[in-house]
C-alpha positions as CSV (number, residue, x, y, z in Angstrom):
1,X,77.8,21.3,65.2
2,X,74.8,22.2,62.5
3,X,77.1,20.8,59.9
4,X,77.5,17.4,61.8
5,X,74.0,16.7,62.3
6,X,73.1,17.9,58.7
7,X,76.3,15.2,57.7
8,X,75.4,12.4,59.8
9,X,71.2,12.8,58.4
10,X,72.6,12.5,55.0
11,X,73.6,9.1,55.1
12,X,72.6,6.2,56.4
13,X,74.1,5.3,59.8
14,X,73.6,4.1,62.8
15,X,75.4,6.7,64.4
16,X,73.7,10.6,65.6
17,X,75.0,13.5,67.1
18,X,73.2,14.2,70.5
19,X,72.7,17.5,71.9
20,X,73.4,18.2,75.6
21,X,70.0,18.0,77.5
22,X,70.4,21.7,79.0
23,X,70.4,22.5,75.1
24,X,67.3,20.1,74.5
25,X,65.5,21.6,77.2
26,X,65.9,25.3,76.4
27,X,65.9,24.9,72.3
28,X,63.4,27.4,71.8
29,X,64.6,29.6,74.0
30,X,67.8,29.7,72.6
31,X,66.7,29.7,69.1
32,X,64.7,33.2,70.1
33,X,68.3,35.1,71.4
34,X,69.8,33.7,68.6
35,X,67.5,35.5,66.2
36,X,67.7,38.5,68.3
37,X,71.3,38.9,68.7
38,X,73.0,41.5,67.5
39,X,76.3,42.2,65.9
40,X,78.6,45.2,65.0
41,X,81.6,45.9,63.3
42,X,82.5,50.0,63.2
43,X,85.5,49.1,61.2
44,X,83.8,46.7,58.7
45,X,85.8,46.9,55.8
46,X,84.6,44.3,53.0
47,X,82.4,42.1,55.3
48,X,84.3,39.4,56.4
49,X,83.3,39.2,60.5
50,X,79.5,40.0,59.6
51,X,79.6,37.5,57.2
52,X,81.3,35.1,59.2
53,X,78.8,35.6,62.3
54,X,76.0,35.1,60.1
55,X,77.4,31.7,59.2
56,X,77.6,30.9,62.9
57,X,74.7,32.3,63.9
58,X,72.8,29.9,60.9
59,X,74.9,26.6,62.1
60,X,74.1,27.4,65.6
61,X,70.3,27.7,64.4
62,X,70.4,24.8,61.8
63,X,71.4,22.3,65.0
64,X,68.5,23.5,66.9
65,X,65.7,22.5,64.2
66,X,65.7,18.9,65.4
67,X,63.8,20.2,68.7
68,X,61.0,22.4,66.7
69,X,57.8,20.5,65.1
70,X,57.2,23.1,62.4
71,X,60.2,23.2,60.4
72,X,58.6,25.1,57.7
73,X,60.9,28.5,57.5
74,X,63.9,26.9,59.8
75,X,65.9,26.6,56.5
76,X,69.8,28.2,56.1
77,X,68.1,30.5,53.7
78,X,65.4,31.9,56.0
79,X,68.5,32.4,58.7
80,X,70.8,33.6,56.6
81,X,68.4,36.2,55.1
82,X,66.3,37.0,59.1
83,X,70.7,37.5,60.3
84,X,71.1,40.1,57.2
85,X,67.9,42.1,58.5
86,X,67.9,41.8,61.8
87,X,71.0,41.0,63.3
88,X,74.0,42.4,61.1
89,X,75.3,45.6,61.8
90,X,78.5,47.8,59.8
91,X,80.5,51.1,59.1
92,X,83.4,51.9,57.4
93,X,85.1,54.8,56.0
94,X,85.8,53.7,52.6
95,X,82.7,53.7,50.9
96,X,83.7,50.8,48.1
97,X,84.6,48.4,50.9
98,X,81.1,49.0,52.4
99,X,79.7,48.4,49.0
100,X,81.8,44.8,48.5
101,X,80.5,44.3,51.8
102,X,76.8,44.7,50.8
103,X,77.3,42.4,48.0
104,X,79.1,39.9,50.4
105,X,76.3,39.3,52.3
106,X,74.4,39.2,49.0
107,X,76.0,36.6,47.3
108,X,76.4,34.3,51.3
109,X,72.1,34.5,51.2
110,X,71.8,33.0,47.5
111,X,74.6,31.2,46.5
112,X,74.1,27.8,47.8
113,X,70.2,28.2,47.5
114,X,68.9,25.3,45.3
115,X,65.6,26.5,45.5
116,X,65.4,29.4,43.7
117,X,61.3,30.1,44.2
118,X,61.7,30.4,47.9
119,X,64.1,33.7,47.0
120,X,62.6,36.9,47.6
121,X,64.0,40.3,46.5
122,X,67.5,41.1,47.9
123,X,67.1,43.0,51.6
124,X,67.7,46.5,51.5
125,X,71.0,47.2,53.3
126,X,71.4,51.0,53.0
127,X,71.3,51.3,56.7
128,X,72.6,48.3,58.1
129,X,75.9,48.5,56.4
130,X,77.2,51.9,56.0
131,X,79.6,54.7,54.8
132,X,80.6,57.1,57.6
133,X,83.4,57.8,60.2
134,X,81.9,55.5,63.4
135,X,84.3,57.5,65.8
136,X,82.6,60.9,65.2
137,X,78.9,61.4,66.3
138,X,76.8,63.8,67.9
139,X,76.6,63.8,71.7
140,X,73.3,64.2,71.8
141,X,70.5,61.8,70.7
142,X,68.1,63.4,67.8
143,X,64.1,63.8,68.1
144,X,63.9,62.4,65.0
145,X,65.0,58.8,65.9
146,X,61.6,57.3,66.3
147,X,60.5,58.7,62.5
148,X,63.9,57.5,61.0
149,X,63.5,54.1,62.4
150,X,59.8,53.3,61.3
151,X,60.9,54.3,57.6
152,X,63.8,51.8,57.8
153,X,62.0,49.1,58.8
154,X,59.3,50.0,55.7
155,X,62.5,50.3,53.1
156,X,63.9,47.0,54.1
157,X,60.6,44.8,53.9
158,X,59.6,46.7,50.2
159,X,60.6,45.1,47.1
160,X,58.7,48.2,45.0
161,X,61.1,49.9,42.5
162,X,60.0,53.1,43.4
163,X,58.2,52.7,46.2
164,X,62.0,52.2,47.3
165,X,63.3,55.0,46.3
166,X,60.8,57.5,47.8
167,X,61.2,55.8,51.5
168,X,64.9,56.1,50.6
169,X,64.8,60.2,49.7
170,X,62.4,60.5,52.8
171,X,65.1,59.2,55.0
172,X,68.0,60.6,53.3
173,X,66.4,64.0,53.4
174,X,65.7,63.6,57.8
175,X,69.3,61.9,57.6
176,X,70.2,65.1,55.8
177,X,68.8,67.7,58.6
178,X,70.8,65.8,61.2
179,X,74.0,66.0,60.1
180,X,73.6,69.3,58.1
181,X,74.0,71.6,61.1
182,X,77.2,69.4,62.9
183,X,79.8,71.1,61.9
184,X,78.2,74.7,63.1
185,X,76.5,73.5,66.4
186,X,79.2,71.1,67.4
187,X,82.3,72.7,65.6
188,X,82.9,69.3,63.6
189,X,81.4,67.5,60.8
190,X,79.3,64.3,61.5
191,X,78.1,62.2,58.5
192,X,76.9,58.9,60.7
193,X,75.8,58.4,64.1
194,X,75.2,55.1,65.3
195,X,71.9,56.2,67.0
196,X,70.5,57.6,64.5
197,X,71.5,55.2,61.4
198,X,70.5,51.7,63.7
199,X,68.2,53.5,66.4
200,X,65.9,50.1,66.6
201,X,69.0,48.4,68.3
202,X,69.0,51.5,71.1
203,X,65.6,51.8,71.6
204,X,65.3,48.1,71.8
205,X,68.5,46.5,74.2
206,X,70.2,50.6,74.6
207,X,73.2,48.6,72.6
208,X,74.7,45.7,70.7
209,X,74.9,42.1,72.2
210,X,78.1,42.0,70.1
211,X,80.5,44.4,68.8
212,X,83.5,42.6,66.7
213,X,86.4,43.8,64.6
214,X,89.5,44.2,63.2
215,X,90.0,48.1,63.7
216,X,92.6,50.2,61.2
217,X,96.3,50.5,63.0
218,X,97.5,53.8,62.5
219,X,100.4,54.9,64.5
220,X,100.8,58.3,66.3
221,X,103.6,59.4,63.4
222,X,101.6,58.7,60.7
223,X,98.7,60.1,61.8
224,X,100.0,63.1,63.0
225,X,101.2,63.6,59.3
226,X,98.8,62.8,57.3
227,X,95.3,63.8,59.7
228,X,96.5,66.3,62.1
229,X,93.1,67.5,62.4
230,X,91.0,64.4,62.9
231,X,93.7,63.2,65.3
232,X,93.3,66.4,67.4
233,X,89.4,66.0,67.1
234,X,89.6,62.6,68.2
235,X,91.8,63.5,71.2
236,X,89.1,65.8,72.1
237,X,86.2,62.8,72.4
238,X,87.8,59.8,73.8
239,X,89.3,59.7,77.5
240,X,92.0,56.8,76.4
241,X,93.6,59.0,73.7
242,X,97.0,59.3,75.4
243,X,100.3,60.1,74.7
244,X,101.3,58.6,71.3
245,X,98.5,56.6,70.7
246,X,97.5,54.4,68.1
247,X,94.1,54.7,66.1
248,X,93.1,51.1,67.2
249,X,92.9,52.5,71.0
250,X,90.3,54.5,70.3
251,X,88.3,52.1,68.4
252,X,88.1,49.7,71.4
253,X,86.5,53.0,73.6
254,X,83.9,53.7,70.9
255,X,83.5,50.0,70.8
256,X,83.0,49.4,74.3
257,X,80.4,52.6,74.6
258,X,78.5,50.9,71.8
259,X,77.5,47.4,73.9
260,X,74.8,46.9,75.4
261,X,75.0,45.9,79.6
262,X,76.4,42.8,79.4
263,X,77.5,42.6,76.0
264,X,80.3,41.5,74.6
265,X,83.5,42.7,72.8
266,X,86.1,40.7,70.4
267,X,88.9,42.8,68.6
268,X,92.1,41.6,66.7
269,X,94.8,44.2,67.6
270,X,98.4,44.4,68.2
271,X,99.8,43.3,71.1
272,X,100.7,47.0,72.0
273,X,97.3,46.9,73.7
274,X,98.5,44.5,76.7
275,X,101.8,46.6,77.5
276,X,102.7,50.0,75.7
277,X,102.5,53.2,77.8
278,X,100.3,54.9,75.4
279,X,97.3,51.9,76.4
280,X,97.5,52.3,79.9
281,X,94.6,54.5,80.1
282,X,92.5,52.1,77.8
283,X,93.6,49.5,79.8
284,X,92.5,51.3,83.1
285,X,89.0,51.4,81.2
286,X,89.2,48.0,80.0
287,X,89.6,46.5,83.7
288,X,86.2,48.4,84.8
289,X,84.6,45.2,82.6
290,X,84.8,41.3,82.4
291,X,87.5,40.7,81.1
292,X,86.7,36.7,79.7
293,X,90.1,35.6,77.3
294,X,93.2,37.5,75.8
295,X,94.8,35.5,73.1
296,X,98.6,35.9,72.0
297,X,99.1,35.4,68.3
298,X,102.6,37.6,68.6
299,X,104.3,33.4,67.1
300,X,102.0,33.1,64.5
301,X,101.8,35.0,61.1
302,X,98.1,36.2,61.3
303,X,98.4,38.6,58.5
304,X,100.8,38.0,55.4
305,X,101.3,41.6,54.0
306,X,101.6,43.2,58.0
307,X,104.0,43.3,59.8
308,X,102.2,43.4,63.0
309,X,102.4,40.9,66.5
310,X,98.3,40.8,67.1
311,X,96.3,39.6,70.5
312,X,92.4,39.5,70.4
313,X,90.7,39.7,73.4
314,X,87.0,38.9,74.5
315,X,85.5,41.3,77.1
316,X,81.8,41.5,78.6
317,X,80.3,45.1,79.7
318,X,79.8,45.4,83.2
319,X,79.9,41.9,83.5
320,X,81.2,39.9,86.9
321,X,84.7,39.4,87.1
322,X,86.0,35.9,86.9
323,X,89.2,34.0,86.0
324,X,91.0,35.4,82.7
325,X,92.5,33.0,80.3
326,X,95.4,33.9,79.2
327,X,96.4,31.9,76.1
328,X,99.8,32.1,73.7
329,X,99.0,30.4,70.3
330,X,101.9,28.6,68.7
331,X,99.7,28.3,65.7
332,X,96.3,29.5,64.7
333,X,94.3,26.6,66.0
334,X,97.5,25.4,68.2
335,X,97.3,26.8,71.9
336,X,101.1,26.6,73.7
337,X,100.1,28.0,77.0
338,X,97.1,28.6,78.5
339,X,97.1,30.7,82.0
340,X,94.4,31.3,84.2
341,X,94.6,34.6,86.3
342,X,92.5,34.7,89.2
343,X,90.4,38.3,89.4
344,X,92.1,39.4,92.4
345,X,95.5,39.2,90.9
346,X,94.7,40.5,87.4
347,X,92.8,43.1,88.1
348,X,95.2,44.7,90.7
349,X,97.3,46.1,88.0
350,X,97.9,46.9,84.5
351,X,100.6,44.9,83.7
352,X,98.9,42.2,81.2
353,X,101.9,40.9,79.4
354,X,103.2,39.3,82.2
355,X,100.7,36.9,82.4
356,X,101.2,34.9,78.9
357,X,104.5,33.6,81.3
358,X,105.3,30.0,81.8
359,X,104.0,28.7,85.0
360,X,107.2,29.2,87.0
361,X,107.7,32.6,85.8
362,X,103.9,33.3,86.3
363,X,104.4,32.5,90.0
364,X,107.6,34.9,90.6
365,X,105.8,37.7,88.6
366,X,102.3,36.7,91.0
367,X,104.3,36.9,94.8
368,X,106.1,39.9,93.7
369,X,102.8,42.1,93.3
370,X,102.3,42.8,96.8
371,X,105.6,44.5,97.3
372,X,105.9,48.8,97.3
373,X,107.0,49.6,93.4
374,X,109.9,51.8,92.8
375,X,107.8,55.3,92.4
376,X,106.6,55.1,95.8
377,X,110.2,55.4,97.6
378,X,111.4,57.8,94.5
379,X,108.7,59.5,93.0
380,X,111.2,61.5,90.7
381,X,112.2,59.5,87.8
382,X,111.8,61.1,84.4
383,X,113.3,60.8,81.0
384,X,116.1,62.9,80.4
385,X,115.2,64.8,77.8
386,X,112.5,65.6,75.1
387,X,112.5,65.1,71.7
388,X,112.9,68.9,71.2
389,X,115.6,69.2,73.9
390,X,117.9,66.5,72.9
391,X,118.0,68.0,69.3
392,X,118.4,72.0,70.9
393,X,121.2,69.8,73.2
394,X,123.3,68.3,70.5
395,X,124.2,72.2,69.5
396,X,125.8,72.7,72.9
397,X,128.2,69.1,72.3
398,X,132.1,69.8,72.4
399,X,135.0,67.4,72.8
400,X,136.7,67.8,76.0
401,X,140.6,69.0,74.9
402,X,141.6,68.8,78.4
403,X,141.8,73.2,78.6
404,X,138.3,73.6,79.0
405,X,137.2,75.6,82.0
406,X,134.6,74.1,84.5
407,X,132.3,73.7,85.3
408,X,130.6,71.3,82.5
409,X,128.9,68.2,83.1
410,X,130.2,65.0,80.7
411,X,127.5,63.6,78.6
412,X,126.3,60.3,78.6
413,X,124.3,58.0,77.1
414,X,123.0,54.2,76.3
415,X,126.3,53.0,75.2
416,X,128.5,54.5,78.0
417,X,126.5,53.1,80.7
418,X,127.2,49.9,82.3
419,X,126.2,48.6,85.9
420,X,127.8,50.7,88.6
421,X,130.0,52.8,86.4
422,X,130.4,55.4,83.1
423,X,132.4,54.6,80.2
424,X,132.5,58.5,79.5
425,X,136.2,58.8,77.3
426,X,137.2,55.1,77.2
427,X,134.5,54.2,74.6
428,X,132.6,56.9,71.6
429,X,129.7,58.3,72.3
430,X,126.6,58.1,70.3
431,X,124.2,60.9,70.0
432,X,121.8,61.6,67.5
433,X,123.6,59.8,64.5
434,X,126.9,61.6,65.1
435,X,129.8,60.1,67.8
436,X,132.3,61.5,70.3
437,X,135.5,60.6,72.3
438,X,134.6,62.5,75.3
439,X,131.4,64.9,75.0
440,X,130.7,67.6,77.7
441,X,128.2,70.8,77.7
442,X,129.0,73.9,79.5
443,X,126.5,74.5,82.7
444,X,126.4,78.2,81.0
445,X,125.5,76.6,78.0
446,X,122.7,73.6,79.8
447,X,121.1,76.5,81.8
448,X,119.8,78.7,78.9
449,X,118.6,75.5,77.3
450,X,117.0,74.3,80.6
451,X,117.5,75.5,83.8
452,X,115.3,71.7,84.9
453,X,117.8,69.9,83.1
454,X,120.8,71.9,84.5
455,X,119.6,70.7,87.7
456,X,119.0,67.4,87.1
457,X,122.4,67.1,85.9
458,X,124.2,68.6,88.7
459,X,122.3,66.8,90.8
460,X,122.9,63.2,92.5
461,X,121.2,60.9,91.0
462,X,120.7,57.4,89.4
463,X,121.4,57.3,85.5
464,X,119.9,54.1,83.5
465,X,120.6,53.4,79.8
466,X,118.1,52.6,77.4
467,X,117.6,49.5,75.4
468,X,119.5,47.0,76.4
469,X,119.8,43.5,77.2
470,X,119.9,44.2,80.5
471,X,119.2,46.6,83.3
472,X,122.6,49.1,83.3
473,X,122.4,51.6,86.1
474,X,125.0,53.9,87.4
475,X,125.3,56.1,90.6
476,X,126.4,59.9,89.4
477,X,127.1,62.5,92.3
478,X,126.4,64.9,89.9
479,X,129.3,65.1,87.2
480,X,126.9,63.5,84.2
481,X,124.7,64.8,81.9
482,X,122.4,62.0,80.6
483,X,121.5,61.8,77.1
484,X,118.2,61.2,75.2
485,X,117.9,57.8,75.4
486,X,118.6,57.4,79.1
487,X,115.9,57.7,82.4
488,X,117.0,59.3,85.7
489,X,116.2,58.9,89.2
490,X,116.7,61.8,91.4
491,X,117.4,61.8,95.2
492,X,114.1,62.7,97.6
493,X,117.0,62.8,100.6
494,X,115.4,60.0,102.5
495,X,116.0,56.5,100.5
496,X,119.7,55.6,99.5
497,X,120.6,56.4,95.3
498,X,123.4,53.6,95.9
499,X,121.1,50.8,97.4
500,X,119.0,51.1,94.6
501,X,121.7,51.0,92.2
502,X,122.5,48.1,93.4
503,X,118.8,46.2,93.5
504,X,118.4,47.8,89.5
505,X,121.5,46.1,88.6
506,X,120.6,42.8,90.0
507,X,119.7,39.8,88.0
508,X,116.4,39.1,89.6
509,X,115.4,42.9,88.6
510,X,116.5,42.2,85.0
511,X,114.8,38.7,85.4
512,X,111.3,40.6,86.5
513,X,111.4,43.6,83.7
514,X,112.0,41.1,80.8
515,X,108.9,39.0,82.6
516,X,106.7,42.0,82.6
517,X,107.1,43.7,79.9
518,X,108.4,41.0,77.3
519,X,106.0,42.0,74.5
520,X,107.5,45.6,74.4
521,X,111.0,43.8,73.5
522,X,112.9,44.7,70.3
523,X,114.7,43.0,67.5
524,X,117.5,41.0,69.2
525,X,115.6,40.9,72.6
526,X,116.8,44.2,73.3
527,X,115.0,46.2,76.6
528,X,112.3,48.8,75.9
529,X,113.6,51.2,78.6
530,X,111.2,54.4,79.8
531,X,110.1,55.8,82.8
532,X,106.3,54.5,82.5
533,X,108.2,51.1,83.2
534,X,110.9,51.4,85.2
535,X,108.7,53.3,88.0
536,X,106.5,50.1,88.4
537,X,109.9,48.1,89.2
538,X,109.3,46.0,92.5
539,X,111.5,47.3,95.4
């Protein structure tokens, strides 16, 4: 909008752009949280959201100047450069990228300044954008805060050579007795704290208006390979790092924990955050806030070199829970569907994907809520093995020869399973890269493994194969032994294992899993089958 007034001024026309009288009438005040806003990124990389909210924060000021008589300092320059020192906040890792990012901001304050006497020195931004790991920190809030802060404020406003540097060793040197001692009080090394490196924004709001970003996606494999150590440490610190997560999760916690009461958040993530297992517990967090707009970009090619399906989503702290808007982009400034979820509804669950749905779809998903989920009539449903077990279990695989001696159970898995029935011996078997004609393990052999799993396998019970195009559940009274792949339902004696056979092999229950949890689909539209979703099936 500042860039259509400054247009329309330029020339000579007829025509204006008019502001809104609520805008007219509360200019100044506006103007004043604008200039006191302010922004985060803990994963800043080289610069590119602080330097694109100091942009909007200037435009946003720059239409406002029409309603002020003293237009003296209301220039893009004096914004730009009042944003870089007061507003703009950033940590990354990699210390180049936080030096790119520096000169970012930089180059944004002078290049399109024609008037090159109004330019003072460059702003100081040693501690506004910085080098450090923003999840690690101390959990306790230093007594030298206060001290620290004063000499930042004095660095940033002195243009003096070495006047500079000495308020730069003073700090580095109370910087240095911080984080000195971490790793023998605490048992881990610290080298930034976000209290300590931008204290003024604690002291002042207890948090950021604003925390934005594009966090690092690092998968539970990889980082278990290559930072077994920081992963474990990480673990340790933040209550949503569960199960396989991925490094992004725990981003959005420290994120959150950074905001200020009523602040707000804005990430670009992958869309694993809305229905994977391993994000439950950060979305369990995530619904104690405001959550304002989640935003499906899963059609659109958002990043060229990463092969990732990303969402961003807008959240307030603590704020008061209102309609969600759900939107799927078709294109980056092309909406396709736009939902809006009433509170009530939303926030009774944890099942976000289903809500990017088409209206019709929506409204199946929406009346089903209210009715008892499958865990609550069968509480027993598990995966059949672990990782470790289904390799220990391939050793105890032979072909049935017809002269074997029972008892043994017959193995199955995804593959052999259809609706209502096994294909055990009329079709091969595929476990763990290898494939047989008609598998069994000895229940000598199962109950030295497992004595759980021998069992489980004896037992009756309800076997249902993994990834698939549809649900494929089949009643065994005991004579199958379910492979790796697969999730079994054992009896608690009081609901019937056949009537819920049947209901899992329905269309409508194949209709309502592909609804709910459409964004955990495969290549080919294939079924992400596991126990965290088949125990929230509707009964």
């Amino acid at each position: 909008l500042g860039e259509q007034i400054s247009h329309y001024e330029s020339v000579d026309t007829k025509y204006a752009i008019k502001m809104p009288k609520s805008i007219q009438g509360h200019a100044r005040l506006i103007d004043e949280k604008l200039a006191e806003i302010t922004v985060c990124d803990p994963a800043v990389g080289s610069g590119a959201f602080p330097v694109g909210m100091m942009h909007e924060i200037v435009r946003a000021r720059c239409a406002l100047t029409p309603y002020f008589n003293d237009v003296h300092e209301r220039t893009p320059y004096h914004f730009k450069r009042h944003a870089i020192q007061s507003c703009l906040y950033g940590v990354d890792i990699d210390a180049g990228a936080v030096e790119i990012a520096k000169l970012r901001l930089w180059l944004s304050l002078v290049v399109d300044e024609e008037e090159t006497k109004q330019i003072k020195s460059l702003p100081n931004l040693d501690y506004k954008i910085v080098a450090g790991n923003s999840l690690v920190g101390f959990p306790f809030k230093s007594q030298r805060l206060h001290e620290i802060e004063k000499l930042k404020q004095d660095l940033f406003d002195e243009s003096d050579t070495r006047k500079k540097a000495t308020l730069k060793a003073e700090i580095q040197a109370k910087l240095t007795e911080c984080f000195t001692a971490s790793r023998r009080s605490l048992g881990f090394e610290v080298n930034f704290d976000f209290h300590i490196y931008f204290s003024e924004v604690f002291n002042r709001n207890d948090g950021f208006d604003i925390v934005i970003a594009n966090p690092p996606y690092v998968d539970s494999e990889e980082m278990t390979r290559s930072q077994p150590a920081l992963r474990k440490l990480y673990s340790s610190l933040f209550s949503t790092a569960k199960g396989n997560w991925d490094l992004f999760v725990v981003f959005i916690e420290k994120g959150v924990s950074l905001l200020r009461s009523q602040g707000t958040i804005s990430y670009i993530v992958p869309n694993k955050l809305i229905s994977a297992p391993y994000s439950e517990s950060l979305r369990e967090l995530l619904n104690q806030q405001a959550i304002l707009q989640i935003r499906d970009y899963s059609a659109v090619r958002v990043f060229l070199d990463v092969d990732v399906y990303p969402v961003v989503f807008v959240i307030q702290k603590a704020g008061e829970k209102r309609d969600v808007i759900m939107t799927t982009m078709a294109e980056l400034g092309t909406t396709s569907r736009c939902n809006r979820i009433l509170p009530s509804t939303f926030y009774s669950d944890i099942l976000w994907g289903r809500y990017f749905q088409d209206p019709e779809t929506l409204n199946i998903l929406i009346k089903s809520n209210p009715i008892p989920r499958l865990e609550h009539f069968l509480p027993d449903i598990s995966g059949a093995a672990t990782v470790s077990e289904a390799y220990e279990l391939k050793e105890l695989i032979r072909e049935y020869r017809g002269n074997e001696k029972k008892p043994f159970r017959k193995l199955v898995n995804t593959g052999t399973i259809d609706p209502y029935c096994s294909l055990w011996g009329l079709r091969p078997t595929r476990y763990l890269k290898d494939s047989y004609t008609a598998p069994i393990v000895l229940d000598s052999d199962l109950g030295k493994l497992s004595s759980v799993r021998l069992h489980q396998a004896q037992s009756h019970k309800i076997i249902i194969g993994g990834m698939t195009l549809v649900l494929e559940c089949l009643y065994d009274e005991g004579e199958c032994l379910a492979g790796k792949s697969t999730v079994i339902i054992l009896s608690n004696g009081r609901t019937s294992l056949k009537y819920v056979t049947a209901l899992l092999n329905s269309s409508f229950i194949s209709f309502w899993y592909r609804a709910s949890y459409n964004t955990l689909c495969l290549a080919g539209g294939y079924l992400r089958i596991s126990r965290n979703e088949i125990k929230t099936i509707p009964i």
